[in-house]
Phi, psi and omega in degrees: 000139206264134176308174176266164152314325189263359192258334186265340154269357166284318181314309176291299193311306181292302174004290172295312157298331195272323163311308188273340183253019114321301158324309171290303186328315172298316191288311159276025181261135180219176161039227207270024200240321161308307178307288184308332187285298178324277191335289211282325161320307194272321172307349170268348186269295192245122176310328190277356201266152190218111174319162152249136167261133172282160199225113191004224190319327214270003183024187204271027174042068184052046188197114160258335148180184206226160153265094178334270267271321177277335208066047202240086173239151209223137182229159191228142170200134169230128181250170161324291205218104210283343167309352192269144176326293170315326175298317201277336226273332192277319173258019145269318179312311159315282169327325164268294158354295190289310177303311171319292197313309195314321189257028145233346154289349181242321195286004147256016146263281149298102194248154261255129172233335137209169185251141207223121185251134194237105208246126168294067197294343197081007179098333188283339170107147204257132157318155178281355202263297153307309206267358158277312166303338215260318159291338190276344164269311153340331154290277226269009166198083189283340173278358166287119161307129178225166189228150159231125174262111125306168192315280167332330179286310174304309172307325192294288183000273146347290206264356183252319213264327168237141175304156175305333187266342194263358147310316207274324174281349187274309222257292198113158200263169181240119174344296177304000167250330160329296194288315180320288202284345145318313177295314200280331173285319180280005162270350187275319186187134149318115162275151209258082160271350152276349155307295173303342166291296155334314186284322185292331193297313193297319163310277168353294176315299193305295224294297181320354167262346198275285148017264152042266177286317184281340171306309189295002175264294189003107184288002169280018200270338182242337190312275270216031162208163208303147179065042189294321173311316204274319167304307150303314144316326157297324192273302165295341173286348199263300180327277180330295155349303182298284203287332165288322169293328171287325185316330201253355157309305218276332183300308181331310200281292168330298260229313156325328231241296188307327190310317191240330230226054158348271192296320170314329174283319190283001205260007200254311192292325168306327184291313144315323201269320149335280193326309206294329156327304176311313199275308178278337143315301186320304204278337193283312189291302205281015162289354190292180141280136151353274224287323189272325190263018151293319173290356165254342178239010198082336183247152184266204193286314187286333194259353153305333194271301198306326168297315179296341166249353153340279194318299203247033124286343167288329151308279196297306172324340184257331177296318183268012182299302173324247178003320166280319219288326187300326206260350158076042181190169169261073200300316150232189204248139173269157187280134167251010164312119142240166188205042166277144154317132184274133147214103195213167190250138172214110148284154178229147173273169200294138181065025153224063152323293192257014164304295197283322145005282198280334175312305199291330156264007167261003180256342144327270158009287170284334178304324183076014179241089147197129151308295178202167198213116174248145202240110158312157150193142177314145167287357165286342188271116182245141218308140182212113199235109135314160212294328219281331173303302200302322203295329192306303161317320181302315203271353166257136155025277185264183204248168173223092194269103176254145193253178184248085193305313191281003137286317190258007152106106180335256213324303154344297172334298176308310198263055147231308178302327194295305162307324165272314177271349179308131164280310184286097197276155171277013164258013171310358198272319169252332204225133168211122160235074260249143171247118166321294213256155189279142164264107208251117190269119200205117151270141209239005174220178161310014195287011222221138166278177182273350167291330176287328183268342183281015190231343155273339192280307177324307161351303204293330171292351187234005171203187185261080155237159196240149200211097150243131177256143181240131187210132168343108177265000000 
């Protein structure tokens, strides 16, 4: 059937979406997150192309991956920022390096008919320095072919070398082929949209018992009571249990999907085999003890669970975003559960610091979640709490402490939170002690560099704290 005027601009629209979130992957993409992004670029051009995986000291011997059958090998390098001197002085270095290494560990098992150095530059364009190197090697070994695949070569790729779908396996489905295939469906036959509608409440239902359940591992519903093992293996048997009845839900729901709405299935199946991912990680893991599973995971026990159900609420919340926007109603309810971290910037305007100050602890105040609340603050400034904050910290439990930032020292600033909040202790092994209620951290000044907030945001994966900074606007 020959297409419509409106079916080859829905065509160019996705396209053109599918082109701009390729593009952001590259700009966030670095290191080994660039490697896996190439690799799933060229395994969709070639079947035959093979990743390398590195393998302890011997590492992926100059090869991130190859064609046997051509002899076609790609070495990867994404730096932050390929402009800076030092950055270029590394990727010309990298590029002799990697090749020497290529030809003398690969070229007598396949051997090298060309070398393609695949540089993220980000759009800034490859040093001149590289593209001299890539001829002085090109002279000294004219039968190999060498190449540079730039940010723009990949993209050209991208956008030539493959179909919406298999774009579409990179990238992710787009609200527009959802409405494309909609359109295509009501010219053919009136779609029976009250089934899919049916379905989502039946989703919806499902996502929200799942939520639930995944709540209920949280530890303070198991740690700290008589028989926690066994109350915990109930609460995961109930998970499973769960997650097994849906499985023949989800088929159900798929096999509906596939008749008209391809990409609407496919954006529900990635989407399932994620959750699942998730849940069972969730579940596997949270059998370690604390110790083993900061090392695999970074995380102590509450901010693990709490990240896991993050992840798929989030997953799911971007799905029903899609989804409305295609059926143009609010087909399904987004979850408004979080179990994210504060980590935030709260502006202010000049001279009212501690107006908004207080806003933040009178909203600390109503969460009815605080341990403790330590306040940075110039030694110049002096302190100002409304009577009803104060009186409340007094009569409660937890404190309310200001410190002197500009006295006791950025670096200082670290090891103090670190030292007062770590959760992962070096007796995790025999000792765990989790803190329930949030510890709320607030700078009322600049004192901290992006290396300091990046080693509290590390923090954060290991204890329980809210972390605002207030700054002038």
């Amino acid at each position: 059937m020959e297409q419509t005027d409106w079916e080859n601009t829905m065509d160019n629209h996705i396209l053109n979406i599918q082109v701009k979130d390729f593009k952001l992957k590259l700009f966030m993409s670095e290191g080994q997150a660039f490697e896996d992004l190439f690799c799933e670029l060229m395994s969709a051009i070639n079947s035959d192309f093979r990743k390398v995986k590195a393998f302890g000291r011997q590492g992926d011997e100059k090869n991130d991956g190859f064609i046997p059958s051509k002899g076609e090998y790609f070495q990867c390098y994404s730096p932050e920022d390929i402009s800076k001197e030092k950055t270029k002085k590394y990727a010309l270095k990298k590029l002799k390096e990697d090749f020497a290494g290529l030809l003398e560990n690969w070229n007598d098992r396949w051997q090298i008919h060309s070398f393609s150095y695949v540089i993220n530059d980000k759009y800034k364009g490859t040093p001149p320095s590289v593209l001299d190197e890539l001829a002085i090697l090109k002279n000294e070994y004219s039968k190999i072919f060498f190449d540079l695949l730039d940010s723009k070569g990949l993209e050209n790729i991208f956008k030539s070398k493959l179909n919406r779908m298999q774009r579409r396996e990179i990238v992710g489905t787009t609200p527009a082929e959802i409405i494309l295939e909609m359109n295509k469906s009501r010219i053919i036959q009136p779609p029976n949209d009250l089934d899919i509608l049916g379905w989502f409440n039946i989703i919806n239902d499902n996502i929200e018992a799942k939520i639930n359940k995944l709540t209920m591992l949280r530890i303070q519903n198991w740690y700290y009571v008589d028989n926690s093992y066994s109350v915990r293996e109930q609460y995961i048997e109930d998970l499973i249990n769960l997650m097994s009845k849906q499985e023949e839900m989800e088929s159900k729901f798929l096999e509906v999907l596939k008749e008209k709405y391809t990409s609407m299935s496919h954006l529900w199946s990635e989407y399932f085999k994620d959750e699942k991912d998730i849940v069972y990680r969730l579940i596997n893991n949270i059998r370690l003890n604390e110790f083993f599973l900061f090392k695999i995971t970074g995380f102590d026990y509450q901010s693990f669970i709490d990240e896991s159900i993050s992840e798929v609420i989030k997953m799911f919340n971007v799905i029903v975003d899609k989804i409305n926007k295609t059926f143009g109603l609010n087909s399904l309810n987004t979850i408004q559960q979080t179990f994210e971290k504060v980590n935030k910037v709260i502006g202010y305007n000049k001279n009212q610091k501690f107006l908004k100050l207080n806003e933040v602890l009178r909203d600390i105040k109503e969460s009815k979640n605080c341990n403790s609340v330590t306040i940075f603050k110039n030694s110049k400034d002096k302190f100002e709490i409304d009577e009803d904050i104060h009186l409340y910290f007094e009569s409660c439990l937890c404190h309310c402490l200001p410190l002197n930032g500009d006295v006791l020292g950025r670096g200082d600033i670290v090891k103090y939170l670190i030292f007062n909040f770590e959760s992962i202790t070096e007796d995790a092994l025999t000792r765990f002690s989790p803190h329930f209620s949030t510890d709320h951290i607030i700078f009322l000044e600049r004192f901290l560099n992006l290396n300091d907030k990046l080693e509290i945001e590390k923090l954060q994966k290991r204890s329980n704290i809210a972390i605002y900074y207030l700054e002038e606007c």
